[in-house]
C-alpha positions in Angstrom: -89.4 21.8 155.0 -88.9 19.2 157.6 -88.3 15.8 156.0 -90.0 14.0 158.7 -92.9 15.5 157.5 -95.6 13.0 156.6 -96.3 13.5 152.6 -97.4 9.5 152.6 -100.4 10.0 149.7 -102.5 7.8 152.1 -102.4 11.1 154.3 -102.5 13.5 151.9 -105.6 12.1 150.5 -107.3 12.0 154.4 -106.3 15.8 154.3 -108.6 16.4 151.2 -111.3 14.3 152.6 -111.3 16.4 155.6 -111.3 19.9 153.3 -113.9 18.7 151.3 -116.4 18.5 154.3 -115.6 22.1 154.6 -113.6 21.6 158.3 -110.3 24.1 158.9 -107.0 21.9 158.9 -104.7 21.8 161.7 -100.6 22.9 161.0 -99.7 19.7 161.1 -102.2 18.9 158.1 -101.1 22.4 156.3 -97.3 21.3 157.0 -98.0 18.1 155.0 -99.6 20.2 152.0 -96.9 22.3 152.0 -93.6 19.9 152.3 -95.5 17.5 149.0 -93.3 17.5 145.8 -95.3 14.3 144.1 -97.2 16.3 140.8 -99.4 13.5 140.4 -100.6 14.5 144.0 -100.5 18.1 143.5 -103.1 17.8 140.5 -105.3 15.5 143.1 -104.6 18.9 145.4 -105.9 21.5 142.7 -109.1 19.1 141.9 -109.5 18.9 145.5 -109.4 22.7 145.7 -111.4 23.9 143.2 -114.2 21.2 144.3 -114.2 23.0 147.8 -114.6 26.2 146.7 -117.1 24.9 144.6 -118.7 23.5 147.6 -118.5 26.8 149.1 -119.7 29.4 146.4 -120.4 27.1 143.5 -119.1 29.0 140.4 -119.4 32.6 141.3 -116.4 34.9 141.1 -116.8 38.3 142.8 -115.4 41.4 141.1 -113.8 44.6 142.0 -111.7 46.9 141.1 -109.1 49.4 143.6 -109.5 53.5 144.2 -106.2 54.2 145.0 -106.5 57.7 147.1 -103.0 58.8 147.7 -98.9 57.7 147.3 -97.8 60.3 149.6 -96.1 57.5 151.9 -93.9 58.2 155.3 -92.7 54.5 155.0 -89.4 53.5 153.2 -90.8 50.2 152.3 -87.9 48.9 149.7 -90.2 46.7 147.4 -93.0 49.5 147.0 -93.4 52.4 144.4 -94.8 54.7 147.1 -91.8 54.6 149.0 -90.5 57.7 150.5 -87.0 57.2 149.7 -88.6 57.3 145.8 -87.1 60.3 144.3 -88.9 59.8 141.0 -92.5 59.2 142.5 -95.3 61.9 141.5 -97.0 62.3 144.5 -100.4 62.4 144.7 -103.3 62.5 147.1 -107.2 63.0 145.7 -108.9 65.6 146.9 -112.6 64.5 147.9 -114.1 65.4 145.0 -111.3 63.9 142.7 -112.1 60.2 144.5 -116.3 60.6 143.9 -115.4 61.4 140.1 -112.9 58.0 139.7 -116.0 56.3 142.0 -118.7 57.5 139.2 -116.5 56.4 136.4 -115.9 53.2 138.1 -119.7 52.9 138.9 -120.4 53.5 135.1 -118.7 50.5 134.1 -120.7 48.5 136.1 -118.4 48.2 139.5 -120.6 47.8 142.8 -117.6 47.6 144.9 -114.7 49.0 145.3 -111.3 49.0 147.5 -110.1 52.3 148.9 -106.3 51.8 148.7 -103.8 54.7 150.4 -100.6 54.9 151.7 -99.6 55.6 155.2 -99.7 59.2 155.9 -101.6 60.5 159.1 -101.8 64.1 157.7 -102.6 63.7 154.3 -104.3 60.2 154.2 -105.7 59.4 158.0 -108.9 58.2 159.3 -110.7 62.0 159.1 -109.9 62.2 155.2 -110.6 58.4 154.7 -114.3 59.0 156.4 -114.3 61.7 154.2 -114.1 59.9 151.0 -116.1 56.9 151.9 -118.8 59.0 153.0 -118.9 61.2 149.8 -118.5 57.9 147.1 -121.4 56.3 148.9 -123.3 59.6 148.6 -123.2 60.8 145.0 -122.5 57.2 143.1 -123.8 53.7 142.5 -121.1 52.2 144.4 -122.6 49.8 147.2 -119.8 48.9 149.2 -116.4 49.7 149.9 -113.6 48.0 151.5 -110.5 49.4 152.8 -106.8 48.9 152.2 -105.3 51.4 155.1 -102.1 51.7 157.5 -103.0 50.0 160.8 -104.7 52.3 163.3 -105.9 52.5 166.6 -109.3 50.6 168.2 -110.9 54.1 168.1 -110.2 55.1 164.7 -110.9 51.6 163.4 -114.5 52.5 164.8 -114.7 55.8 163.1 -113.7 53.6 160.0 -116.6 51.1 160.6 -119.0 54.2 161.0 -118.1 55.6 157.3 -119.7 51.7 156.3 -116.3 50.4 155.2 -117.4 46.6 154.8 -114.1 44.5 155.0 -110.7 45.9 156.4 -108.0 44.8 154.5 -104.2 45.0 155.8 -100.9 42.6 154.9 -98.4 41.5 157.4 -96.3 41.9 154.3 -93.9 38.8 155.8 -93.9 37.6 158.9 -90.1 36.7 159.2 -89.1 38.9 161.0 -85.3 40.2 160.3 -86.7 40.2 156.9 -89.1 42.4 157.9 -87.5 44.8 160.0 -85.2 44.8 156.5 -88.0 45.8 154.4 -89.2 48.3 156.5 -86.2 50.1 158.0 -88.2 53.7 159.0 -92.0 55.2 159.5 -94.6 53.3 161.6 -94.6 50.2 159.0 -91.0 49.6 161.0 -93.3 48.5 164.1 -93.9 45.0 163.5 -95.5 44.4 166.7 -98.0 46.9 165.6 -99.0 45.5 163.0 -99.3 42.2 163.6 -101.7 43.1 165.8 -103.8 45.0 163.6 -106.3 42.4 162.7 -107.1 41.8 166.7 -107.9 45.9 167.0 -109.9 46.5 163.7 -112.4 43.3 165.1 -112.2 44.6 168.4 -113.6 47.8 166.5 -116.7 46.2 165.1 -114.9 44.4 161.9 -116.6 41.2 161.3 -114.7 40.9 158.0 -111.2 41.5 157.2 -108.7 40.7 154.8 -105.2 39.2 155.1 -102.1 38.1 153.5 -98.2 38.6 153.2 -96.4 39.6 150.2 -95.2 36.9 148.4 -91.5 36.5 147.4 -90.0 38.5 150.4 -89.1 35.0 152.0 -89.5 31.5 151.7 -93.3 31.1 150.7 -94.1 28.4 152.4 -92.7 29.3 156.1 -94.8 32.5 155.4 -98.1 30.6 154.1 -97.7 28.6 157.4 -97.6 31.6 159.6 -100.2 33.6 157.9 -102.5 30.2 158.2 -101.3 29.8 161.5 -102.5 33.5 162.3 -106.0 32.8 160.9 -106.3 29.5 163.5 -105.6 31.6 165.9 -108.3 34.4 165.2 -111.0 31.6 164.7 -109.8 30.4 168.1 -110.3 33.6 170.0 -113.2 35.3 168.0 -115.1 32.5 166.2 -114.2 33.5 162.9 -111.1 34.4 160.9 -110.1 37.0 157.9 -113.1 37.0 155.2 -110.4 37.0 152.5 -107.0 35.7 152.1 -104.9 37.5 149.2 -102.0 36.0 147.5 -99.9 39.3 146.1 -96.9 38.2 144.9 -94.0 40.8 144.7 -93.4 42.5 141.8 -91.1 45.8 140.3 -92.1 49.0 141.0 -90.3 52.3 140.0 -87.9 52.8 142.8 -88.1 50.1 144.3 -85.0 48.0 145.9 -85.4 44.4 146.0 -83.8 41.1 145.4 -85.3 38.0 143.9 -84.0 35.7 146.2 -87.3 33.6 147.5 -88.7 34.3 144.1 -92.2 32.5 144.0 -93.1 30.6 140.4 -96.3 30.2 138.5 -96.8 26.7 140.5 -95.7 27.8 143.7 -98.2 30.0 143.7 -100.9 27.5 142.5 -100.1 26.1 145.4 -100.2 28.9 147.3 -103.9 29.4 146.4 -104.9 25.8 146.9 -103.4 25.3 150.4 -105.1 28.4 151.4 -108.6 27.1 150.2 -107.8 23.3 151.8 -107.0 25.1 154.9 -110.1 27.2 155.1 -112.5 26.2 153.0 -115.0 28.7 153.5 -112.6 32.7 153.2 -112.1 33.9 149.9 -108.6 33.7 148.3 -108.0 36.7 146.5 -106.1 37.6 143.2 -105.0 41.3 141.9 -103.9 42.6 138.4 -100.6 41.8 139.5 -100.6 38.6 137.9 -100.7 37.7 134.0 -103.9 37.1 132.7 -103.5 33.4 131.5 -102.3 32.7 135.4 -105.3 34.2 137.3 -107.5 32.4 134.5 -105.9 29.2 135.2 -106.0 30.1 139.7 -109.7 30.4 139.3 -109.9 26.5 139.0 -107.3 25.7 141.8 -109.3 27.8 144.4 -109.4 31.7 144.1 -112.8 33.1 144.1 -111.9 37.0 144.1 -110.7 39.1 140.9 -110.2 42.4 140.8 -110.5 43.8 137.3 -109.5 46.4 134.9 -107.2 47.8 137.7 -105.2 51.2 138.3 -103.0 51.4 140.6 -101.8 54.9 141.2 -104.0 57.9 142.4 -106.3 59.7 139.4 -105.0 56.2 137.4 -108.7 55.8 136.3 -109.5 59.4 135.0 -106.0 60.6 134.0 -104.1 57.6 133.6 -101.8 58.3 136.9 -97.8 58.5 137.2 -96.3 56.6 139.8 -97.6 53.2 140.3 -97.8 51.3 143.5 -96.7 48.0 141.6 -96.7 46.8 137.5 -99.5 45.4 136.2 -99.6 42.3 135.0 -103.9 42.1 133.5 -104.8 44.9 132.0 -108.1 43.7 130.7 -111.4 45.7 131.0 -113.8 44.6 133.2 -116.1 43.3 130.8 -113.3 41.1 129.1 -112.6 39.7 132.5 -116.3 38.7 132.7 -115.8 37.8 129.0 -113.5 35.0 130.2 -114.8 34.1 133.3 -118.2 33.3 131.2 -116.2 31.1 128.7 -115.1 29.3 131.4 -118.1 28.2 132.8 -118.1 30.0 136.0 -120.4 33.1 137.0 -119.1 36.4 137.1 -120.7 38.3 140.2 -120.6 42.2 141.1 -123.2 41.1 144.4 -122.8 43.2 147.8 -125.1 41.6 149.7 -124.0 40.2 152.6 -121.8 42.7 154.1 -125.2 44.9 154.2 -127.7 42.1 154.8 -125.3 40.7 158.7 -124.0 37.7 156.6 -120.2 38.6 157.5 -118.5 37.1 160.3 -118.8 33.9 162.5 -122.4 34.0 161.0 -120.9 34.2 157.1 -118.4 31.0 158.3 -121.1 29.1 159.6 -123.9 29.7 156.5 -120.4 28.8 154.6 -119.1 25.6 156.2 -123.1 24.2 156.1 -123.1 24.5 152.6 -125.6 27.3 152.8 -123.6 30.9 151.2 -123.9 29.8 148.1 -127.6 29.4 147.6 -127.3 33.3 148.3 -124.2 33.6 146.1 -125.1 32.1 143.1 -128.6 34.1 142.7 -127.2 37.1 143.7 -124.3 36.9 141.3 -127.4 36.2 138.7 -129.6 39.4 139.8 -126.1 41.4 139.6 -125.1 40.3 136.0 -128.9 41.0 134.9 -128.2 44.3 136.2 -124.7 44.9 134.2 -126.4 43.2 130.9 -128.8 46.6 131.2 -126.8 49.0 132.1 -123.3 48.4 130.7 -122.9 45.0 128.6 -122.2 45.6 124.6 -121.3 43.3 121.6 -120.6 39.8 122.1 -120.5 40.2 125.7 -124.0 40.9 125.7 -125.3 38.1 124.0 -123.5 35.9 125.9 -124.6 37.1 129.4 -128.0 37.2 127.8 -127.8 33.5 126.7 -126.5 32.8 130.5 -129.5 34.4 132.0 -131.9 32.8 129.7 -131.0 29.5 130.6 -130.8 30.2 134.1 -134.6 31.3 134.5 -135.3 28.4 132.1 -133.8 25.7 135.4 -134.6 28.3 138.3 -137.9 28.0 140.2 -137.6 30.8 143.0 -138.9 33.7 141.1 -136.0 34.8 139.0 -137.7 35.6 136.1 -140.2 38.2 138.1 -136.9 39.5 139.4 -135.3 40.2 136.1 -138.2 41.9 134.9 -137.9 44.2 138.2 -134.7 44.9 137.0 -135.9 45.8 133.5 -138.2 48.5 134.2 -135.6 50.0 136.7 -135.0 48.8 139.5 -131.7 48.0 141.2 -130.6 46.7 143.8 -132.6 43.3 144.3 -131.1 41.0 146.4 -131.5 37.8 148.6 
């Protein structure tokens, strides 16, 4: 980083004042963050952090978990598993039916929402089959939303993507340097970087009021590519009013195949700070965390700013049902979802499988603004409530039981907007109750 750079602590410390009433810092401000090296500071950054989210969501961690649909890939990307030049890859692609059964399981261990994952093939995996699925999971399970992890496409098939009631749109610059990136991506469409860089402009000119962003950590220097993927954001907040819902901080690992060097490796504390500069940037998106990363790590990220987990995670096609062959990546948690809500409970944060405001029009310039007044998590915290009431009846056992049960007990025992009458709604059946 620049060494004129101002990293005085009087300025770092206006920075945090500035995140904590919830306002979007400028690059020079990011810059600043980003060039520190005092620790003493940097534990003043992570309190700082983990205050704003809490400012934002109070304690509520959403859940998910991925449906990865197909590794049939035309790309030659050399860090992934699903690359075509991998001769050892067992390709897959789910046939309809296949993707509802993973969907039911998934929905039968208490997952609401789920992330459609495929590669980028326009025969085998494009918008028609995609459509397909979504249209079929939402039909003949429990799940209640889906988001989507596709190949850029066109404004008219992000539309047809929108109409299957795909919630977020999810897609990864994967770096924005970009000899590195012509590099990693020597053939297939991925080789267009042009293309998609512009993918997030065409899927909200589509109707998209939430999407998800984020480059693959460890390709390059992480913090010219944090700066670039923040400076991105500013610039769709500028032009539409709002920016990506969720910001996810994958950070490269081996997969079979694969062809990589560790050169711009990123550490257990870089990417601490990778999570907390994204929160102090913009307070009010949702920083994201996969199974990619070792359990004790994504415990420990929850308190410097992340507010996403997936959980119990497969990452190859049939990986739920059949324990699929050719991963996309390694994973790094393998816990079950119910240990992951195990932990998040110890820890003194609320575990949340809530899909509310994608379906109730809080998404958007509308979800930013309820955010940066301090208002979402009023919504976020009951709803996280009515959902874990849900998952004690339907799918909690042992220890875990009693301990969401103690949660929920003393929740009624504070709460004064008709929880308790809620919960009992929820006893005798019904699902679904939300704010």
């Amino acid at each position: 980083m620049n060494k004129h750079i101002n990293t005085d602590p009087s300025f770092i410390r206006e920075i945090l004042a500035k995140s904590l009433e919830l306002r979007v810092l400028d690059m020079t401000e990011v810059s600043s963050l980003l060039a520190l090296e005092d620790k003493a500071l940097w534990d003043e950054v992570f309190d700082t952090a983990r205050k704003v989210k809490e400012k934002v969501y109070r304690k509520r961690i959403v859940l998910f978990a991925p449906l990865y649909l197909s590794n049939e890939c035309s790309n030659d990307c050399l860090y992934c598993g699903f690359r075509k030049g991998n001769k050892d890859a067992v390709r897959k692609t789910l046939s309809v039916d296949e993707a509802v059964q993973e969907a039911k399981l998934l929905a039968g261990r208490g997952y609401k929402r789920l992330l459609l994952v495929t590669s980028e093939h326009a025969k085998l995996a494009g918008i028609d089959y995609i459509g397909q699925v979504a249209n079929a999971i939402y039909k003949n399970t429990d799940i209640r939303i889906l988001h989507a992890n596709t190949a850029p496409m066109s404004v008219e098939d992000f539309r047809k993507l929108k109409s299957a009631g795909i919630g977020v749109y999810q897609c990864f610059q994967e770096t924005y340097h970009i000899p590195t990136y012509r590099h990693m991506h020597p053939i297939g469409a991925k080789s267009d970087y042009a293309w998609r860089l512009g993918v997030i402009d065409r899927a909200i000119e589509a109707g998209f009021e939430d999407v998800g962003m984020g480059v693959l950590l460890g390709l390059y220097d992480w913090r010219w590519e944090a700066a670039a993927l923040i400076s991105h954001c500013r610039r769709l907040i500028n032009k539409y009013g709002f920016g990506p819902h969720t910001l996810s901080v994958p950070r490269l690992q081996p997969a079979q195949g694969s062809w990589i060097n560790w050169k711009h490796k990123v550490s257990d504390n870089d990417l601490k700070k990778i999570v907390a500069i994204y929160r102090l940037a913009l307070p009010y998106v949702g920083v994201v965390v996969s199974t990619r990363e070792p359990a004790q790590l994504r415990d420990e990220l929850l308190s410097t700013g992340a507010s996403q987990i997936s959980a119990g995670s497969k990452t190859s096609p049939s990986g739920y049902l059949h324990d699929g062959d050719t991963e996309q990546f390694e994973i790094g948690d393998a816990r079950s979802l119910e240990e992951v809500i195990d932990k998040i409970v110890s820890l003194g944060l609320v575990p949340s499988l809530c899909t509310a405001c994608y379906r109730e029009g809080r998404s958007g310039g509308r979800f930013r603004e309820l955010a940066e007044k301090e208002g979402i998590k009023n919504f976020c915290h009951e709803n996280a409530m009515l959902s874990l009431k849900e998952y004690l009846e339907d799918c909690a056992s042992g220890e875990v039981k009693k301990k969401l049960k103690k949660v929920l007990d003393e929740e009624i025992a504070k709460s004064s907007n008709g929880l308790a009458e809620k919960f009992k709604l929820i006893e005798s059946g019904e699902r679904d109750i939300h704010i």
